[in-house]
Structure formats: C-alpha cells, structure tokens
C-alpha positions, 0 to 999 in steps of 0.5 A: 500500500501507500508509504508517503506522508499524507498531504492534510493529516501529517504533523508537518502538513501545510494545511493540518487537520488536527481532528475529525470528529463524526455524528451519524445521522439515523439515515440508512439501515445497511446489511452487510457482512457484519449485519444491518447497521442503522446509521450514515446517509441524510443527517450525518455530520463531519467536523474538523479542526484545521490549521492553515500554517505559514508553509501554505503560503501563497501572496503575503500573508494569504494561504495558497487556493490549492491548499484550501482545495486540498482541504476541500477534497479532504472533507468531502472524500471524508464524507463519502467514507462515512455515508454508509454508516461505517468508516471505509478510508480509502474507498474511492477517489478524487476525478476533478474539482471545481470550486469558486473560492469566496475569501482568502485565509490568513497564513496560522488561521485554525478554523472549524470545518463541516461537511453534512450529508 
C-alpha cells in the first residue's frame, strides 16, 4: 500500500487537520457482512479542526487556493467514507474539482470545518 506522508493529516502538513470528529445521522439501515447497521446517509455530520500554517503560503500573508482545495477534497472524500454508516478510508477517489473560492485565509488561521450529508 501507500508509504508517503499524507498531504492534510501529517504533523508537518501545510494545511493540518488536527481532528475529525463524526455524528451519524439515523439515515440508512445497511446489511452487510457484519449485519444491518442503522446509521450514515441524510443527517450525518463531519467536523474538523484545521490549521492553515505559514508553509501554505501563497501572496503575503494569504494561504495558497490549492491548499484550501486540498482541504476541500479532504472533507468531502471524508464524507463519502462515512455515508454508509461505517468508516471505509480509502474507498474511492478524487476525478476533478471545481470550486469558486469566496475569501482568502490568513497564513496560522485554525478554523472549524463541516461537511453534512
């Protein structure tokens, strides 16, 4: 399997998640190998704590876009982990993102990001 470091969640990322945090929604009931599972889908809810640190620079001051759209990518492949009811990392990937980024970050900005199904 994969050896790197990886991009949002190493202590020596630019852009660091520090924490994820999930609440499943009742959403879906599931049956699977491990039986029915009553949890996932509409309702549920990704929480994180990120740290934009000064190595994510771009213009002075300012954090780089691309780095606020690896954090994007970050969340939303976090959520489609956890939409069946039970955390599956690695169970998909990213094709193309397109975004239209409203404000700049300040370099050292530790903000809270949700994702909700």
């Amino acid at each position: 399997g994969w050896q790197g470091k990886d991009l949002m969640h190493d202590k020596d990322a630019p852009v660091r998640v520090l924490n994820y945090y999930v609440q499943y929604g009742p959403g879906i009931i599931v049956q699977g190998a491990g039986g029915a599972k009553d949890r996932g889908g509409v309702g549920t809810t990704l929480t994180g704590i990120v740290h934009f640190t000064p190595r994510a620079e771009s213009h002075k001051g300012f954090c780089h876009g691309g780095s606020m759209c690896s954090l994007l990518d970050d969340v939303i492949g976090w959520v489609a982990f956890l939409v069946t009811g039970e955390c599956r990392p690695w169970t998909g990937f990213t094709v193309q993102i397109n975004s239209s980024l409203k404000r700049p970050i300040p370099v050292d900005s530790i903000l809270l990001v949700k994702a909700r199904i």
